[in-house]
N, C-alpha and C positions, 0 to 999 in steps of 0.2 A: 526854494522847495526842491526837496530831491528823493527820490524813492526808495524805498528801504524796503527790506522782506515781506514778501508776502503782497506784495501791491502797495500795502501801506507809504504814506505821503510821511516825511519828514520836513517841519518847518526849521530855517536853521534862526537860531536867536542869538545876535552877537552882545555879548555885555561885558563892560569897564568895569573896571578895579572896585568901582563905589560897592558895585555888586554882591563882593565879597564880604562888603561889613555887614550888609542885610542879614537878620535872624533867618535860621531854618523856615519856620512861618511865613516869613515875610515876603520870601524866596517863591513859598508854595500857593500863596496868595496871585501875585504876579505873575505867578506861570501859569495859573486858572484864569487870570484874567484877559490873559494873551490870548490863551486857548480860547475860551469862550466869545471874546472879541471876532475872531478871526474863522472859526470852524464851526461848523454845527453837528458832526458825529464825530464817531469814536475814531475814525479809519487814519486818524492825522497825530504825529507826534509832537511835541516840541525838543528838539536839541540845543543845549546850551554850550557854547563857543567861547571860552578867555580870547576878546582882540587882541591882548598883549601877547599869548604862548602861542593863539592858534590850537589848542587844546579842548577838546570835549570836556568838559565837568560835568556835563548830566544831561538830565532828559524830561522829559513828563508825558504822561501818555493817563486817560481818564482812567479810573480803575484800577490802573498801576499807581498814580500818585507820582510824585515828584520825589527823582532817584538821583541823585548827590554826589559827584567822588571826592 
């Protein structure tokens, strides 16, 4: 977990290749279900991490929905 703007809580979420074949949906399903799993308000985000590049691909935050590069 590490802090990001605004006080706001970033959780980081590492995910494998399998990752990538998952639909849009499927993607946005599992980052609600992490989220909801794990946090009870809004103040927390999820950050998504390739193990393999070490590269951010994306995010999710309620409200905002889950954002993709």
């Amino acid at each position: 977990m590490s802090q990001g703007f605004g006080g706001n809580q970033i959780a980081d979420v590492w995910v494998r290749p399998s990752f990538h074949a998952l639909t849009f949906d499927q993607k946005r399903v599992l980052a609600v279900t992490i989220y909801q799993y794990h946090f009870s308000d809004d103040s927390t985000s999820l950050m998504f991490t390739d193990t393999m590049s070490g590269k951010i691909i994306g995010s999710y935050k309620p409200g905002l929905g889950l954002q993709m590069d």
